[in-house]
Every structure is written in structure tokens, then in C-alpha cells.
C-alpha positions as CSV (number, residue, x, y, z in Angstrom):
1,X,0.0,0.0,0.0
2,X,1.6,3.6,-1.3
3,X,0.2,6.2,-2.8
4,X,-3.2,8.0,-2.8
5,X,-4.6,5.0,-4.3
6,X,-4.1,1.3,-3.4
7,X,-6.1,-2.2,-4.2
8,X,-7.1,-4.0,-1.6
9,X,-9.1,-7.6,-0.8
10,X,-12.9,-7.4,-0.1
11,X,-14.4,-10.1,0.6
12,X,-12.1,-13.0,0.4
13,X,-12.6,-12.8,-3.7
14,X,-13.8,-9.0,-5.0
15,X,-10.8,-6.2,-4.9
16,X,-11.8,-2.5,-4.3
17,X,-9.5,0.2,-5.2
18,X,-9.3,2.9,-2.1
19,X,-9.0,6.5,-2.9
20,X,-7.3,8.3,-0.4
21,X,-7.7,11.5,-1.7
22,X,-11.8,11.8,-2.2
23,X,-12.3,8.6,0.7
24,X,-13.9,6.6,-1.6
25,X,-13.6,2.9,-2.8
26,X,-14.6,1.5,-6.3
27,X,-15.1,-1.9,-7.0
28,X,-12.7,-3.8,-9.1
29,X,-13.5,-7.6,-10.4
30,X,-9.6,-8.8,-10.4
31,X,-6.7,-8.0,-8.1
32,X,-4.3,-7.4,-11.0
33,X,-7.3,-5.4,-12.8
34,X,-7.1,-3.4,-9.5
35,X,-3.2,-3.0,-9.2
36,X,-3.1,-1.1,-12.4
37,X,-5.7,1.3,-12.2
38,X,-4.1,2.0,-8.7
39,X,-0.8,2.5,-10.9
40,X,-2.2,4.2,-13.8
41,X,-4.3,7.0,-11.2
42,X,-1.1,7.3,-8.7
43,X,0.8,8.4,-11.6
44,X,-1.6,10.6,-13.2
45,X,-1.7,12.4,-9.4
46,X,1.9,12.7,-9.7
47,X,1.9,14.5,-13.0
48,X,-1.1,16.3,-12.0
49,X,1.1,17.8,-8.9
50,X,4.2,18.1,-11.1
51,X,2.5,20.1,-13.6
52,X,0.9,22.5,-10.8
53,X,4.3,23.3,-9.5
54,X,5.4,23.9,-12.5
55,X,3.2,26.6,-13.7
56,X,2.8,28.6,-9.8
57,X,6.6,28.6,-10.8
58,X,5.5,30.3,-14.0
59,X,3.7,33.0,-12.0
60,X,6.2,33.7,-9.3
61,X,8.8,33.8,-12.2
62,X,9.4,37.9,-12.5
63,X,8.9,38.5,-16.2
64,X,11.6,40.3,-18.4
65,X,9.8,42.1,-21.4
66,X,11.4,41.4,-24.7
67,X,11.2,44.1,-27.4
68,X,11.6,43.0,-31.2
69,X,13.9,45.8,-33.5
70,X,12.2,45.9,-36.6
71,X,13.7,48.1,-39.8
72,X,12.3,49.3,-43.0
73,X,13.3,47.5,-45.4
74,X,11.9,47.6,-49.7
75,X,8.7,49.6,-48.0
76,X,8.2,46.7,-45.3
77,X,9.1,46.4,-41.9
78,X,11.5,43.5,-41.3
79,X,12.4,41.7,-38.0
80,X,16.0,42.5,-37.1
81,X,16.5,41.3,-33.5
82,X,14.8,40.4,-30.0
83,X,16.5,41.8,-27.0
84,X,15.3,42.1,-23.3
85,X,17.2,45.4,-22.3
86,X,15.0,48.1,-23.9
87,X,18.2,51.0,-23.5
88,X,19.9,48.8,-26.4
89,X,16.8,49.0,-28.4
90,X,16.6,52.6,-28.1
91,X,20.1,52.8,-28.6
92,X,20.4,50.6,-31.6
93,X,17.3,52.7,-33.2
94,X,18.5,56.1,-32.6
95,X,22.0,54.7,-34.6
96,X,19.5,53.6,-37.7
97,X,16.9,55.9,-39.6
98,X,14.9,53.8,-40.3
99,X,14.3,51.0,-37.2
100,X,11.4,50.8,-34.4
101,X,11.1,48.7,-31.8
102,X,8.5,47.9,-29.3
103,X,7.6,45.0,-26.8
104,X,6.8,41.3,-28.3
105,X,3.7,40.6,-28.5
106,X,2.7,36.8,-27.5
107,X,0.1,36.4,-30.0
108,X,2.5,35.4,-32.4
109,X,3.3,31.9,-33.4
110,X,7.0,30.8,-31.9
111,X,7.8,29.4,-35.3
112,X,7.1,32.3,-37.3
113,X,9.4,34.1,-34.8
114,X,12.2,31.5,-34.9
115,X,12.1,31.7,-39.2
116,X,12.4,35.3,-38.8
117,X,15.7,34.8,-37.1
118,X,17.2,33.7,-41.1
119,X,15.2,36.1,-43.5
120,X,16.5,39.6,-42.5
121,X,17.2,41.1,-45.7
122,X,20.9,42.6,-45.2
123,X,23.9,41.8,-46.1
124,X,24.6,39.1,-43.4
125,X,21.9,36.6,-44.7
126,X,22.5,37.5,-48.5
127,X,23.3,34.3,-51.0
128,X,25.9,36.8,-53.0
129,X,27.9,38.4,-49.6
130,X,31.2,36.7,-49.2
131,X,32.2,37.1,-45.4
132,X,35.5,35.2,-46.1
133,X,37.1,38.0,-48.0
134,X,36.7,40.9,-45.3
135,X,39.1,44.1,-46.1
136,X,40.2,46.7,-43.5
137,X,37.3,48.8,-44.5
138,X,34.0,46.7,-44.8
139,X,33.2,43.0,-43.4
140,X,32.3,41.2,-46.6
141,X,32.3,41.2,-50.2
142,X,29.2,41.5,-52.5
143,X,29.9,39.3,-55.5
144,X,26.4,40.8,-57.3
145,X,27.7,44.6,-57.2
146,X,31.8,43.9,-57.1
147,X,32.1,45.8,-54.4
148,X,33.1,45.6,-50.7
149,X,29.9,45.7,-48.4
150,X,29.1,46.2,-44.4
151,X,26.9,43.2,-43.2
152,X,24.4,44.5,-41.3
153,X,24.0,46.9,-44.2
154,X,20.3,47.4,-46.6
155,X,20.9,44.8,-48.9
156,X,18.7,46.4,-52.2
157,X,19.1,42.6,-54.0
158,X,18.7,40.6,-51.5
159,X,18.4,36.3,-52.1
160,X,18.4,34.5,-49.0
161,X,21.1,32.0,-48.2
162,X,20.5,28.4,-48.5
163,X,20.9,27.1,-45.4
């Protein structure tokens, strides 16, 4: 006997199952019938109380706001970064003309944020920037325009890499 729930012998031939938690018993035709259901409900109690702790965790956890930098980019906005410290947003904004930021919004899907991470449209993530030939002046080389490039430049032909 362990557990909030446990079989136990009735009448020299019928099992019950004893609930612990609600003082009940239910009837069970066969002891080994009654052994797993008394298996089966102490571990769904168990995951019942895991799962409890884990989300008051969730509340008592402070939360840190994340802010998304977004930049025009070819008359769109684009996703350029997620950070939690809203001076480097402002920071990083006031550096670019172009560039907002504001606090994430959870009604997005985490996927669609996570594919956002590789289709920024600047130099970085472009198919023709060569970051193996940096010169003292830029960080990469743009084999479309000849021409040395910065990487987190506006990239005006952009063709995402293939990952």
C-alpha cells in the first residue's frame, strides 16, 4: 500500500481500489485489474502535482519584457533582433533611420518568430555576400555589385542563403 490510491481484498474474492484523496472505494472484479488502475491513477496524481508546481513557478517567475527591433526594409518592416534590455533598443534605433522597436507581442506563433531569425534582408543573410574576404574597410564582399559591403547593411538585392 503507497500512494493515494491502493487495491485491496474485499471479501475474500472482489478487490476495491481505495481512494485516499476523495475517501472513496470503487469496486474492481480482479486484483491485478485493481493494481493497475491504482498504478495508472497514482501516476496521473503525480503529473497532476508536477504540472501545478510547474506553472505557480510560471507565475512567481518575475517576467523580463522582450522588445523586437524591426527596420524598413523595400517599403516593409522587417524583424532585425529580439532583446530584453529596452536602452539597447533605443540605442540601436536612434544609430538607424529607419528602425522601431516595441515589446513582443505573444500572440504570435513561436515558429514564425524562430524563421524570422534567417530572412533579415541585409547583407549578413545574402546568397551573394562573401564574409571570407573581409578588407580593413568593410566586413564582406558583394559578389552581385563587385564591391566591398558592411553586413548588417540594406541589402537592395537581396536572395536569402541556403541554409
Amino acid at each position: 500500500m503507497s500512494g493515494e490510491y491502493y487495491a485491496e481484498l474485499e471479501n475474500n474474492h472482489h478487490y476495491t481500489i481505495v481512494d485516499t484523496i476523495n475517501d472513496r472505494t470503487y469496486y474492481c472484479p480482479s486484483r491485478d485489474v485493481a493494481n493497475i488502475l491504482a498504478h495508472k491513477l497514482n501516476n496521473y496524481v503525480k503529473i497532476i502535482r508536477r504540472v501545478r508546481r510547474e506553472n505557480n513557478h510560471l507565475k512567481q517567475v518575475k517576467k523580463i519584457p522582450v522588445y523586437e527591433i524591426r527596420r524598413e526594409l523595400d517599403e516593409s518592416y522587417e524583424h532585425v533582433a529580439f532583446v530584453d534590455d529596452e536602452t539597447l533598443a533605443q540605442t540601436f534605433c536612434e544609430h538607424h533611420k529607419d528602425c522601431s522597436y516595441g515589446p513582443l507581442t505573444m500572440t504570435r506563433y513561436p515558429l514564425s518568430l524562430e524563421a524570422e531569425y534567417c530572412s533579415i534582408p541585409c547583407c549578413e543573410t545574402c546568397s551573394y555576400c562573401d564574409k571570407s574576404i573581409p578588407d580593413e574597410e568593410s566586413e564582406g564582399y558583394c559578389r552581385n555589385y563587385e564591391d566591398n559591403v558592411s553586413l548588417n547593411g540594406k541589402c537592395e538585392d537581396w536572395t536569402s542563403e541556403e541554409l
